[in-house]
LUMVOGU-348916 format. One record per residue: y, z, x of N, C-alpha, C in turn. Coordinates in steps of 0.001 Angstrom, whole numbers, plus 500000, padded with zeros to 6 digits. Layout:
YZXYZXYZX;...
END
This chain:
142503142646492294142867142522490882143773143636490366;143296144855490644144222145734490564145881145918490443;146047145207492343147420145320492506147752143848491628;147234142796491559147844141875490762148346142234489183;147148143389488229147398143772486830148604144332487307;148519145269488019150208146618488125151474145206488645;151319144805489198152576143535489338152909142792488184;152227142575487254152189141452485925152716142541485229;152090143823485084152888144917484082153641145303484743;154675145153486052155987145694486125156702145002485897;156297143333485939157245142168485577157322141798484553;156327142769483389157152142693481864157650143577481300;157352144574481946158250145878481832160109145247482374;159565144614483275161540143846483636161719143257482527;161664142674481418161908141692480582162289142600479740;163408141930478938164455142766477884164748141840476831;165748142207476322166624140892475102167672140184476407;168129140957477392168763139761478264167811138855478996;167115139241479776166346138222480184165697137378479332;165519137903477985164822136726476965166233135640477245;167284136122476280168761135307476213168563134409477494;168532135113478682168970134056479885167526133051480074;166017133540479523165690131931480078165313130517479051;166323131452478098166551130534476627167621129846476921;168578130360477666169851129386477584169685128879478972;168727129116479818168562128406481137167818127060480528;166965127108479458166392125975478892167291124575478023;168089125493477231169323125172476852170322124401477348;170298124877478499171069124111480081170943123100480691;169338123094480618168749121683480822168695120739480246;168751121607479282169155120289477713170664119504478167;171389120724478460173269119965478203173104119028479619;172612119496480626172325118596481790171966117138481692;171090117091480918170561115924480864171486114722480486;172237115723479089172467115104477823173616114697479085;174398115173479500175977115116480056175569114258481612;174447113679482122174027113004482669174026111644482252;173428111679480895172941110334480270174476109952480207;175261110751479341176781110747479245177131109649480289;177334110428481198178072109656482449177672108338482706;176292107817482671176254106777482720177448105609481804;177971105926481153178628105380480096179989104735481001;179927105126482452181112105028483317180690103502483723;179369103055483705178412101977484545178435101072483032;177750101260481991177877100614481040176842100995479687;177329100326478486176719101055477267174882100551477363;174917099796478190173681099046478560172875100432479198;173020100889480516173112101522481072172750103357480655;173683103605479825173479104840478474171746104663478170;171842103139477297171041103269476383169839103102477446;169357102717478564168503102679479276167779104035479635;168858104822479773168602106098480218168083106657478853;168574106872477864168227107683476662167295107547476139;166106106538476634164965106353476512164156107428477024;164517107752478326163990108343479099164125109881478460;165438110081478117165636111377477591165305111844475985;164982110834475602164252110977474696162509110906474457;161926110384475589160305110204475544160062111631476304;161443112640476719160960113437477174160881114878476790;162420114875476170162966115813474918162135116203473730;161791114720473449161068115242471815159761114984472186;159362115042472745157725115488473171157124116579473021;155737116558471937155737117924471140155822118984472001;154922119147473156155266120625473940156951120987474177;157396120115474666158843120201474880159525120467474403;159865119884472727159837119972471484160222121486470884;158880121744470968158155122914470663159199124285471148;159176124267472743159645124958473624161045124922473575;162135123681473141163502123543473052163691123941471999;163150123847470541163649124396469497163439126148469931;162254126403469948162071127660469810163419128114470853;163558128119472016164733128454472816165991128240472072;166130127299470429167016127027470621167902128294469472;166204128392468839166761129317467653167017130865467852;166244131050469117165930132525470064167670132804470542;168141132073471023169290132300471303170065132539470795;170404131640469555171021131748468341170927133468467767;169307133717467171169320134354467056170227135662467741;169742136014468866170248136465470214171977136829470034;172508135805469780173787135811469657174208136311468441;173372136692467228173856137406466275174008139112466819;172539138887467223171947140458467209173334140874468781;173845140344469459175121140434470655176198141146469253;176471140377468765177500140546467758177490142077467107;176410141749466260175607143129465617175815144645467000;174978144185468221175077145795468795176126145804469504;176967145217469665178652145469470139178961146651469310;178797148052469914180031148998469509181174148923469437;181454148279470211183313148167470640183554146571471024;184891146601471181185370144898470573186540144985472190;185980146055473615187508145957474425186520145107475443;186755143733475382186111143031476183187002142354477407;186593141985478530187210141369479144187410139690478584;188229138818479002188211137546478068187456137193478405;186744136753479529185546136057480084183806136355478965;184368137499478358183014138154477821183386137887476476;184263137891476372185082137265474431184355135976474568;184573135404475205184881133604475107183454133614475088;182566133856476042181229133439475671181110134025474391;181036134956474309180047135140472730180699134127471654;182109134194471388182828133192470025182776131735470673;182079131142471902182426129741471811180741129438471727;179868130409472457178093130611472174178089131206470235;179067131080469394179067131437467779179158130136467181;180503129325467740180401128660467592180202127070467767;179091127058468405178356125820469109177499125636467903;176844125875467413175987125503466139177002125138464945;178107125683464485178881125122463695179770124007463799;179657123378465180180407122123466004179207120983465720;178137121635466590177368120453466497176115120326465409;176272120868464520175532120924463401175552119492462427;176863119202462599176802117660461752176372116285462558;176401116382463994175349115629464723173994115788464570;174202116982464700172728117271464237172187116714463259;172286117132462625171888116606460524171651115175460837;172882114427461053173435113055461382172426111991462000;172028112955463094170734112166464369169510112572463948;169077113728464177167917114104464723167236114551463498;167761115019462326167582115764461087167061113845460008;168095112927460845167982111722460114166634111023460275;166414111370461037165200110516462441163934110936461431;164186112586461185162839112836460908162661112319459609;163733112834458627163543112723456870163540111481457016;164281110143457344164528108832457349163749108046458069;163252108083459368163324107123460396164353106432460918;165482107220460724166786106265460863166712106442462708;167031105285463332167341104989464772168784105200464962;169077106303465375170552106237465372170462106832467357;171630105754467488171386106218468979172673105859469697;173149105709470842174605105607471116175333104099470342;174830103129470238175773102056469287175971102866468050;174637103355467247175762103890465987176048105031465511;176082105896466921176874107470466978178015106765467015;178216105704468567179804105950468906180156104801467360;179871104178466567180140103382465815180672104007464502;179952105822464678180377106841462963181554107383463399;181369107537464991182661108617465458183807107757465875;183340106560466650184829106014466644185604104760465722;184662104111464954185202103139464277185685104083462780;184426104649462157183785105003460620185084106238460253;184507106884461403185482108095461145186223108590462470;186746108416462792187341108459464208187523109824464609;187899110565463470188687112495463502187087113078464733;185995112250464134184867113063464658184762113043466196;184737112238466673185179112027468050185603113302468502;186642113727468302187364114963468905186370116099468516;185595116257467672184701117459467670183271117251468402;183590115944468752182240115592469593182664116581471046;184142115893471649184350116507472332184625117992472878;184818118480471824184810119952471554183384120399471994;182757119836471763181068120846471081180880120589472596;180907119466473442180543119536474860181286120581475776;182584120517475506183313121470476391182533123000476159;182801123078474856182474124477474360181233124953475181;180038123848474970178859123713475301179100124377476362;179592123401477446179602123587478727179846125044479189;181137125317478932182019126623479268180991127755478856;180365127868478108179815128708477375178190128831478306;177479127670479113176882127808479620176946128006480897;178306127642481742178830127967482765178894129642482742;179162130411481767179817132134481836178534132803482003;177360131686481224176673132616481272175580132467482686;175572131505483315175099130929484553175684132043485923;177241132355485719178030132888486352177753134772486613;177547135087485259177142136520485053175881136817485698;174473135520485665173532135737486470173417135691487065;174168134738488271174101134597489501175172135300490567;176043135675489881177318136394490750176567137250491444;175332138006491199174762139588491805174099138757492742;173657137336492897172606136783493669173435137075495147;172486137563496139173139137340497724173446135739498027;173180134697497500173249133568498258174679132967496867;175189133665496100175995132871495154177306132868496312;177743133718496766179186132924497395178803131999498363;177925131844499465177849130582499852177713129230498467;177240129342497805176955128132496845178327128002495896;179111129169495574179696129228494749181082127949494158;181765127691495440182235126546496019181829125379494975;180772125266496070179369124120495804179688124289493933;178887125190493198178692124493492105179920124918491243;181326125856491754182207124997490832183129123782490481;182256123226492046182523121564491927181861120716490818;180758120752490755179804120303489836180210120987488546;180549121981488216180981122845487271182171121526486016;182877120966487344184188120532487132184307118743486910;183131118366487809182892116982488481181743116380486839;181043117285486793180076116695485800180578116306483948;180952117832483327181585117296482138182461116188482388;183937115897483726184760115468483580183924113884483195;183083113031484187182565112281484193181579112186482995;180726113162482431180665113310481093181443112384479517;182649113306479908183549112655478763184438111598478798;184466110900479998184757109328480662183658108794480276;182318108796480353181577107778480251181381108383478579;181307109048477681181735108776476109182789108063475831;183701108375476251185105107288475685184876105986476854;184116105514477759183798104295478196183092103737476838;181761104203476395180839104280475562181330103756474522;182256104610473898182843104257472558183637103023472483;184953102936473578185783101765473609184610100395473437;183786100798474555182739099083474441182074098960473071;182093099968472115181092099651470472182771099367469784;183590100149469979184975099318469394185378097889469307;185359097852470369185017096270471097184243094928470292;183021095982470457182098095161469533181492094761468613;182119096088467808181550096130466654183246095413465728;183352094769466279184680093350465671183432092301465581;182377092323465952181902091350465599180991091296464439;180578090090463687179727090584462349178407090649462786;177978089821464070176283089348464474175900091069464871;176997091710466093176885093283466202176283094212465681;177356094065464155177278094983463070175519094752462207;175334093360462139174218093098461584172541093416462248;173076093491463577172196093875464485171863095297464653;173093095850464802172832097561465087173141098544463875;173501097951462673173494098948461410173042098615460349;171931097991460430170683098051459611170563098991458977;169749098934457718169628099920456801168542100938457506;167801100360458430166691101242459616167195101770460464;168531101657460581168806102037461927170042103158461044;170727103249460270171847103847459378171987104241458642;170466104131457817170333104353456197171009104049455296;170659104374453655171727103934452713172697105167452362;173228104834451377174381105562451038174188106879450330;172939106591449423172073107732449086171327108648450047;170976107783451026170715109120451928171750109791452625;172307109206453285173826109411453719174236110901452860;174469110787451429175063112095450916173994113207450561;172556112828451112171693113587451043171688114520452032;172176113582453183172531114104454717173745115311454489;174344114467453755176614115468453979175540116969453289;174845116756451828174691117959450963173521119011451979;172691118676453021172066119213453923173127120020454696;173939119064455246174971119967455880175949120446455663;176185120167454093176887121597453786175812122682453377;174939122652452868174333124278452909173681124601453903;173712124064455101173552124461456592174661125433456780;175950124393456814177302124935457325177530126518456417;177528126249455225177240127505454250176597128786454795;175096128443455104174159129371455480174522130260456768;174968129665457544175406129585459308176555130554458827;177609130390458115178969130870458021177993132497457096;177309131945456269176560133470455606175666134105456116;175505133925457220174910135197458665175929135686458835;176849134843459376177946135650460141178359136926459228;178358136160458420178804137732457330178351138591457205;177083138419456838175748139133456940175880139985458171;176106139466459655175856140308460628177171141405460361;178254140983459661179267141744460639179405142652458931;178692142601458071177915143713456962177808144580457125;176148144126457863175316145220458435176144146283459338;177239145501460574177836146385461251178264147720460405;179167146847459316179852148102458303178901149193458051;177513148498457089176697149448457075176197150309457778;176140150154459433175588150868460343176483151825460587;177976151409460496178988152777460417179243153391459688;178844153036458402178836154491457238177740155086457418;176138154800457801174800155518457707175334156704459478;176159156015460400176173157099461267177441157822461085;178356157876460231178869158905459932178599159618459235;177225158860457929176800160317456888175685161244458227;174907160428459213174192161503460015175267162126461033;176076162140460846176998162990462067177381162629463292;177974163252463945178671162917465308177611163806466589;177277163300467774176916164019468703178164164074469429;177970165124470174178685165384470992178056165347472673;178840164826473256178428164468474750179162165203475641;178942166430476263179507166983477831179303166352479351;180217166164479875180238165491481153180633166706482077;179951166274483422180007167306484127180869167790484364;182243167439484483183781167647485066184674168830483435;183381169266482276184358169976481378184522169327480495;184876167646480328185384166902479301183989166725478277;184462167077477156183393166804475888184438166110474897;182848165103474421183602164195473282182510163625471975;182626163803470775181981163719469873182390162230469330;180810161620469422180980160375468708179563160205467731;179153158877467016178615158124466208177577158495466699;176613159054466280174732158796466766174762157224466850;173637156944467911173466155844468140174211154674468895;175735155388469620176001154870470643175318155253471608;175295154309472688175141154474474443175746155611474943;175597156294475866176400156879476506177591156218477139;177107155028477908178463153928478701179035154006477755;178927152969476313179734152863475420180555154093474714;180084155016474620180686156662474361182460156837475351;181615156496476514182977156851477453183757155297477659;183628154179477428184356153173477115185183153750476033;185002153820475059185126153851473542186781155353473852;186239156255474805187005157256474734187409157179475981;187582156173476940188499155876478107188226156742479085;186679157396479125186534158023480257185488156896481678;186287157083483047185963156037483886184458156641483987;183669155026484033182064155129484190181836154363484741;181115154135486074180648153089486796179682151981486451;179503151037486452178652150214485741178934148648486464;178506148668487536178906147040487998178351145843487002;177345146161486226176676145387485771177198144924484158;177991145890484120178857145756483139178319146268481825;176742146928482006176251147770480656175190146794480451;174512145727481402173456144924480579172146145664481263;171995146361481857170915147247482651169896146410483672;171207145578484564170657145045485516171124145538486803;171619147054486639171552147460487719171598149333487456;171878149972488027172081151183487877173109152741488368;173702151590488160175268152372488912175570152928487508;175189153134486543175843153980485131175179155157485109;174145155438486026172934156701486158173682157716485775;173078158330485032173269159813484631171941160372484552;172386162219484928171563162780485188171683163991484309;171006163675483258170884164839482158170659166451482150;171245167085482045171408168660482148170628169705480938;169264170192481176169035171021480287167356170301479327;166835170354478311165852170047477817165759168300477677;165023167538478057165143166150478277164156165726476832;162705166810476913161909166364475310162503165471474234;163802165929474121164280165449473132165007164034472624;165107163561473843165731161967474573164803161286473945;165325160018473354164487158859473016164008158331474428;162661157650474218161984157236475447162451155979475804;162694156040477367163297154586477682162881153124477623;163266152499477628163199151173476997161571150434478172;161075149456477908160353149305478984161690148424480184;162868147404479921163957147273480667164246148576481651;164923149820480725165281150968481311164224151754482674;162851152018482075162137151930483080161818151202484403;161644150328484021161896148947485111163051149301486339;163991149784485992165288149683486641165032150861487289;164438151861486248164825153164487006163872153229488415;162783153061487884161232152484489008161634152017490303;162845150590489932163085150411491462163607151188492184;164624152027491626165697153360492448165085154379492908;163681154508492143162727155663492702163534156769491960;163463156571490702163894157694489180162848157011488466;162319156786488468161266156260487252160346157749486999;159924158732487837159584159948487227160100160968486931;161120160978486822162389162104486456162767161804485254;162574162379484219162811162179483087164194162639482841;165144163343483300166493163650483801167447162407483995;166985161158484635167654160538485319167560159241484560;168947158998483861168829157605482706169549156728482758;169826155350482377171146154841482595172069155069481505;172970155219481439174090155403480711173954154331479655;173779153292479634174088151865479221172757151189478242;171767152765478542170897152348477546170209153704476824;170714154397477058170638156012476285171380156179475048;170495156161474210171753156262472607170929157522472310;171754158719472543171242160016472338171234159915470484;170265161106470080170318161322468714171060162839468371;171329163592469594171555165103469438172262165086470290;173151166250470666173957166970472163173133166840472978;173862166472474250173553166394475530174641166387476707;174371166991477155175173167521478628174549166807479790;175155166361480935175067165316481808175841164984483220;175361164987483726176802164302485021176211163027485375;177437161945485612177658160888486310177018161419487775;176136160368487901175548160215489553176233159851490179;177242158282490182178145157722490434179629157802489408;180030158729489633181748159142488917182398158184489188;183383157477488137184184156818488274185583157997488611;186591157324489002187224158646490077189010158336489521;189040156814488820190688156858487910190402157365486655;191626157303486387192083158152484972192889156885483931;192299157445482530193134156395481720192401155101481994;191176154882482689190571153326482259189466153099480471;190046151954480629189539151915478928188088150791479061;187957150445480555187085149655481227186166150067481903;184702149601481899183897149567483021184311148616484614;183608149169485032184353148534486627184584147337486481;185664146744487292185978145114487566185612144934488831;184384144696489097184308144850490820184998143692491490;185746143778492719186284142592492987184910142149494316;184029142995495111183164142375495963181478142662494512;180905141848494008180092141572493030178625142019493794;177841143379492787176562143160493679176271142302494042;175031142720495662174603141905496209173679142758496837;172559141941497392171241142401498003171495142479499444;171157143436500051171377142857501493170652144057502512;170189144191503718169502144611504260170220145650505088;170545146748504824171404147302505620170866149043506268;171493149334507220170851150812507706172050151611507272;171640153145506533172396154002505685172254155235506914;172787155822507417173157157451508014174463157889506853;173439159343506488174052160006506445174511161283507495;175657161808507192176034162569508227176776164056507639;176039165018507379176466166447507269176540167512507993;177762167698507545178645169375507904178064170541507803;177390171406508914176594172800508785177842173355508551;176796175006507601177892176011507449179450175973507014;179420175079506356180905174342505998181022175784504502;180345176443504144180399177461503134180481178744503471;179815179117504980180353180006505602181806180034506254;182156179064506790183523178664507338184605178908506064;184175178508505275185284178677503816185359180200504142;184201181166503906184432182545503658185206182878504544;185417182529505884186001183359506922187614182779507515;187909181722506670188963180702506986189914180664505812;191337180551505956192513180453504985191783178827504354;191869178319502897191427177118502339192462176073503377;193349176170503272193941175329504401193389175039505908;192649175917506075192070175876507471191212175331507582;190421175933506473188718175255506101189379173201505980;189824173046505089190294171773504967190500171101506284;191275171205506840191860171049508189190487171184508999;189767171686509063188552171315510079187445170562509482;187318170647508403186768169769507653186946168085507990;188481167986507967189378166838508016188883166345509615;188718167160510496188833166934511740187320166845512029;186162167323511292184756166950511601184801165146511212;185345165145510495185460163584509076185615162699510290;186728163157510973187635161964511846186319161935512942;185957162561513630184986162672514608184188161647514064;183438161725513092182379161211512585182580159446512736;184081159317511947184001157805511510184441157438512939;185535158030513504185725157688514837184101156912515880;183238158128515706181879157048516174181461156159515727;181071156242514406181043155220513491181759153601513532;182723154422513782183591152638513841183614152062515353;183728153222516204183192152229517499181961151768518129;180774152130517171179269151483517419179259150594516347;180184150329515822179886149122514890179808148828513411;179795150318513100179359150502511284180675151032510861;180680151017509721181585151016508527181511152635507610;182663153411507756182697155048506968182900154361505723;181927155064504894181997154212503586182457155543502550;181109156447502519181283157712501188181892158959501910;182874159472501462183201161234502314182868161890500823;181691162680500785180878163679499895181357165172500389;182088165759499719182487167422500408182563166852501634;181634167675502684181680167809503978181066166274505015;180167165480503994179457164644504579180120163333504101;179131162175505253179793161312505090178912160402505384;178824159224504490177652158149504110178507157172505032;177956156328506373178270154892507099177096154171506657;177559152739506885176915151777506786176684151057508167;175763149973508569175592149290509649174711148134509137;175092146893509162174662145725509716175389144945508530;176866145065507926177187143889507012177852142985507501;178097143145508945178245141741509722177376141457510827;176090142347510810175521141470511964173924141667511515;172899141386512576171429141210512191171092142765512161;169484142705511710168768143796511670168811144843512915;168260144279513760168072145263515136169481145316515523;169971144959515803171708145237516120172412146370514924;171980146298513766172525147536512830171561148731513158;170364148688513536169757150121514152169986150345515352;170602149733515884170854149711517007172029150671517137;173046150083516504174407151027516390174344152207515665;173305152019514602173467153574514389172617154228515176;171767154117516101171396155066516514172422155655518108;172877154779518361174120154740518797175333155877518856;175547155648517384176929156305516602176212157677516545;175028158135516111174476158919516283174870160039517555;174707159735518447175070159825519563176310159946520223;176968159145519927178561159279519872178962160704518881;178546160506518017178855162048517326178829163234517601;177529163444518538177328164514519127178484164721519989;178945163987521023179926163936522058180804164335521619;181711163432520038182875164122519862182935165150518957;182013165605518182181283166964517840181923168290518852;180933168322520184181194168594521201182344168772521322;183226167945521790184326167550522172185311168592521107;185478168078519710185920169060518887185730170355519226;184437170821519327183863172130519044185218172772520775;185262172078521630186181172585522495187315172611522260;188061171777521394189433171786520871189687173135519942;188611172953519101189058174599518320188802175650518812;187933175698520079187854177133520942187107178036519309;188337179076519919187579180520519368188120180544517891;188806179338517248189380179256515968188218178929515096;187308179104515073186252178915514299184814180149514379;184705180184513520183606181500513895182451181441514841;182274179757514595181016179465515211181018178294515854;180554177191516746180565175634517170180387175022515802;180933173712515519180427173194514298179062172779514720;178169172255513187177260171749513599176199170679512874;175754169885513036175554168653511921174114168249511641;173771167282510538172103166760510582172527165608510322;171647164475510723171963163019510529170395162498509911;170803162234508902169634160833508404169702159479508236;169025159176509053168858157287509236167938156508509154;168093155653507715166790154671507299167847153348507100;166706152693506937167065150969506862166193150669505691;166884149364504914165939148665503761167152147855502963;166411147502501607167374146199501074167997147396500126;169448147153500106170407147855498876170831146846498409;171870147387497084172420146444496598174074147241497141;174738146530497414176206146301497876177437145799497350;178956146398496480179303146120495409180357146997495259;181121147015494651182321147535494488182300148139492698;181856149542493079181812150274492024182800151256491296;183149151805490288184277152780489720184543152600488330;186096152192488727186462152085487415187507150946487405;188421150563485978189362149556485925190049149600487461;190323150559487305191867150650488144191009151335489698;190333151875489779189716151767490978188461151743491296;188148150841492299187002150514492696186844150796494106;185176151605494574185118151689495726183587151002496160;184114150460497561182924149645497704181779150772498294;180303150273498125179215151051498410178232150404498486;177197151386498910175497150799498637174685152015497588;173567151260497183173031151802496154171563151391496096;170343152290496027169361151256496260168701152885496716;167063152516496672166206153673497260166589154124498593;166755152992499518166744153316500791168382154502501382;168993154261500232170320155104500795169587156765500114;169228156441499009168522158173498378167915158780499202;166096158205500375165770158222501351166585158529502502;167731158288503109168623158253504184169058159715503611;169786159962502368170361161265502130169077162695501700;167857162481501645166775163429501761166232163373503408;166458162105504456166463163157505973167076163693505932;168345163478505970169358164387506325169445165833506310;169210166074504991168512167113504521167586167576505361;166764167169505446165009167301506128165637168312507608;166682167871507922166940168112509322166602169395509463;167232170554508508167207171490508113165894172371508465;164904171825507859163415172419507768162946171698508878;163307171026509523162684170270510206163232170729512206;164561171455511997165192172363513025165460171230514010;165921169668513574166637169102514301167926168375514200;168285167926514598170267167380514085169493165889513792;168923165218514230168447164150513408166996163287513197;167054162818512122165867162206511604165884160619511162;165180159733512246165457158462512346163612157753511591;164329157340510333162899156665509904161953155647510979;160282155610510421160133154284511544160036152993511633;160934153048510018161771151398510333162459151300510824;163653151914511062164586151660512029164093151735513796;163429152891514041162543152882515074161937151945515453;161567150951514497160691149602515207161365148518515035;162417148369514330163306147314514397164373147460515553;164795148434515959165649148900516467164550148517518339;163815148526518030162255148191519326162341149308520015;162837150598519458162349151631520302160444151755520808;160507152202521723159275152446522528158274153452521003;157457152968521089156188153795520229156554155596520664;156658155672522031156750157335522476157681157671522990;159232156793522431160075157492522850161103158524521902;160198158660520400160823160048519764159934160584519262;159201162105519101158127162852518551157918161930517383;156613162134516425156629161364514804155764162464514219;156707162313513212156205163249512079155991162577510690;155276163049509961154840162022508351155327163585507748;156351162943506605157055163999505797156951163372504485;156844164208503377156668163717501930157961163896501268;158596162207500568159799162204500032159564162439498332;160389163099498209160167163169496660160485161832495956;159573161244494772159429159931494060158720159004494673;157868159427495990156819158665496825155895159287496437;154720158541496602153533158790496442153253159254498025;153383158114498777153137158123500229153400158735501023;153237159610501563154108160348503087154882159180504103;155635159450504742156670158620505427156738159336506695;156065158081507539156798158654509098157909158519509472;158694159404510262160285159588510703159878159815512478;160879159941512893161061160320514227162104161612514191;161735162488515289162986163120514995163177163952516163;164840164055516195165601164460517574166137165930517474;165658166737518455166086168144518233167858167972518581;168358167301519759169689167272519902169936165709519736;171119165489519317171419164092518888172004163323520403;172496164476520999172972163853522511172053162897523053;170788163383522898169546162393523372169089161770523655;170133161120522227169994159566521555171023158486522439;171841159124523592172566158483524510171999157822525597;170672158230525725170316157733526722169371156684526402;168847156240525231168128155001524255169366153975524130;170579154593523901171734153777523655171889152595525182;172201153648526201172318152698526906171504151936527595;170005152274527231168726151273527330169096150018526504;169760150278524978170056148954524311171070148408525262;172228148717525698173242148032525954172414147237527475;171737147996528508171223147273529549170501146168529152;169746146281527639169087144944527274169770143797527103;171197143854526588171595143452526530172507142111526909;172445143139528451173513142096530103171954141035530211;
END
């Protein structure tokens, strides 16, 4: 019971105003699905429509259902004010314009259907159903038609962006992606063919008088008095709807005179640059607003944590993070560091000083990242790989020199790296973050790095003979290597983006490394990789070492010389033949 309560309270600690939004308009969705289903039938015949809309109606307005579609319907709505309202800034990409003003105005499109049908049904009993929709829109008043069609597109597009934003981070969306922007494309089109099928056949028929007498009954159409009871409903709908909007974008005003009478904070970034803005922005939004590059794949909705900042100096004073913010930080293994926040949801009230965890690295972007490869989950093994004494070498070396061997440890490194199989991803000062397995399976990516491992030493070695006596000392290195799920993604800024991983298991990979140190060996191989990789139970010492943001101690393996690791290597490759 235990672990079940702590699982139920971390999975509402995940829940925010976006995840409310997304499983309101995932409900929403199902709605336009249906509706743009029944639609299509209209390709087969008006017979056909109306067969179906039985169905979608004994199922729609069914009180639980009911119940559950309005409430989703007004949550969103809502939702979409309060979007409006906490927008600091207006520099959107178009993709992010268009949803919010075509999700503004979808209630002011289909509001007079509304009233018309469903608003009629209740005050009236009026039966209004595809003979005498398509009979108001295409005979009565024809102009309406075209806003019928509007409100679906809009509909659509508007639920497509936002379908797109949730699923782009999913690992399985580019295989599918294809797939559903066929359906994306295939469904409205057939949609709005079987309405104008729909309509032409009540055109058709409603030339006749037996038709007309049949399907626009005073039960089925009402009178004329209700009729303008209906128009005067929807104009002080339309009224009301148009007097939020105002209302919201008021309040905005108001919220910018109350934070200029409380003053400006000022924000220091690690690199020197300080900039004074509005209490009650974000930090992301701070450096949007003033064009300094901030990483944020997620684009600022705090579904991921590439905006991390790491606060400098008294933290007491920080508003407490959101239960969202927590959530996020928890998975990265920052959830007890009160130091460590996302950018994207920190609205300081006072000065604060800070560095970017992840620096965006162009100049002059007025954007959060455009990633062109979109998080993704994926299972990958992280080595890191650092440069000993690279601070003593400075003291005793022209900066040109130091550089220059620096340059030449780098090349060594990826040089192994790329011929066991993995990918040089981060060069940090002296060190350098590879990746292994984003084109192949599990045991085959521990495999190579433990591998490359190995290879390093050699051309390590190898180096250390090329520079002879030009160096004070042999170079000399520590390697940390763990495996687990990251997320994978192309992080920075407008104008540049670099691809990476991000995730506990790379933080873990860069504290062996470290470890090597106290630990007096060149490397430290976790014993996941160790058992995926099917090394032998006793073929590396094991030690249980305590990572900081674990509770748990963690067994590692670990190699006094990395050369070592050459002779496990070619145990894999003999498995291999």
């Amino acid at each position: 019971m235990p672990d079940v309560s702590a699982s139920i309270s971390k999975a509402v600690r995940g829940i925010g105003v976006r995840q409310v939004r997304l499983i309101c308009g995932l409900i929403l969705f199902s709605y336009l699905l249906s509706h743009f289903a029944n639609h299509a039938l209209g390709n087969i015949s008006l017979g056909a429509m109306q067969a179906a809309l039985a169905y979608h109606i004994a199922f729609w307005r069914s009180w639980p259902v009911a119940i559950v579609f309005y409430t989703a319907a007004l949550t969103h709505i809502a939702l979409g004010f309060w979007a409006l309202y906490d927008r600091r800034q207006f520099r959107w990409k178009a993709i992010e314009g268009t949803q919010l003003v075509f999700g503004l105005s979808i209630p002011l499109l289909v509001m007079g259907h509304l009233v018309g049908t469903r608003l009629a049904a209740t005050l009236y009993d009026h039966q209004k159903f595809y003979p005498q929709v398509f009979f108001a829109d295409w005979v009565a008043w024809p102009y309406v038609r075209w806003m019928l069609f509007t409100v679906l597109i809009v509909s659509w597009v508007h639920g497509c962006i936002g379908l797109y934003f949730w699923l782009r981070m999913k690992p399985f969306y580019k295989r599918v992606s294809a797939l559903l922007l066929a359906l994306a494309v295939i469904l409205p089109t057939l949609a709005l063919l079987g309405l104008y099928q729909g309509g032409r056949a009540v055109v058709l028929a409603a030339e006749s008088p037996e038709w007309q007498a049949e399907n626009l009954s005073r039960a089925q159409v009402g009178t004329a008095a209700q009729q303008t009871a209906l128009n005067q409903i929807y104009d002080y709908a339309l009224v009301g709807y148009m007097g939020l909007i105002g209302f919201v974008l008021l309040a905005r005003g108001v919220r910018v005179l109350n934070e200029r009478r409380r003053g400006l904070v000022r924000l220091s970034y690690g690199d020197g640059k300080t900039i004074r803005v509005p209490s009650g922005l974000s930090v992301l939004e701070a450096s949007i607003r003033h064009n300094i590059p901030h990483s944020s794949i997620c684009g600022g909705k705090a579904r991921c944590s590439t905006c991390r900042i790491r606060v400098i100096g008294d933290c007491s004073s920080l508003p407490e993070p959101s239960s969202r913010e927590a959530f996020v930080l928890e998975r990265v293994g920052a959830g007890g560091d009160p130091a460590i926040r996302l950018a994207c949801q920190l609205r300081p009230q006072g000065d604060i000083a800070f560095f970017q965890v992840f620096p965006g690295t162009a100049r002059g972007s007025s954007m959060p990242a455009v990633p062109v490869n979109v998080g993704r989950e994926r299972y990958l093994v992280s080595m890191f790989v650092d440069m000993r004494g690279s601070t003593k070498l400075a003291e005793k070396l022209l900066p040109f020199d130091t550089v220059f061997i620096i340059n030449r440890f780098l090349t060594a490194v990826s040089r192994a790296v790329v011929e066991s199989g993995g990918q040089p991803n981060q060069f940090v000062g002296d060190g350098q973050l590879a990746l292994f397995g984003l084109h192949t399976g599990r045991q085959a990516a521990c495999r190579q790095a433990i591998r490359a491992a190995a290879a390093i030493a050699d051309y390590v070695d190898e180096l250390n003979r090329f520079l002879g006596d030009d160096v004070p000392e042999p170079l000399r290195f520590g390697i940390g290597i763990h495996a687990g799920e990251v997320i994978i993604g192309d992080i920075g800024s407008h104008d540049h983006t670099v691809f990476t991983a991000l995730g506990d298991a790379v933080n873990v990979t860069a504290r062996l490394q470290d470890m090597t140190k106290s630990l007096l060996c060149e490397v430290i191989i976790s014993e996941e990789v160790r058992k995926t990789a099917g090394l032998p139970e006793d073929a590396l010492p094991r030690v249980e070492v305590e990572i900081r943001g674990r509770a748990d101690q963690m067994v590692v393996r670990t190699v006094t010389k990395a050369g070592a690791l050459a002779a496990l290597a070619d145990d894999f490759a003999g498995a291999a033949l």
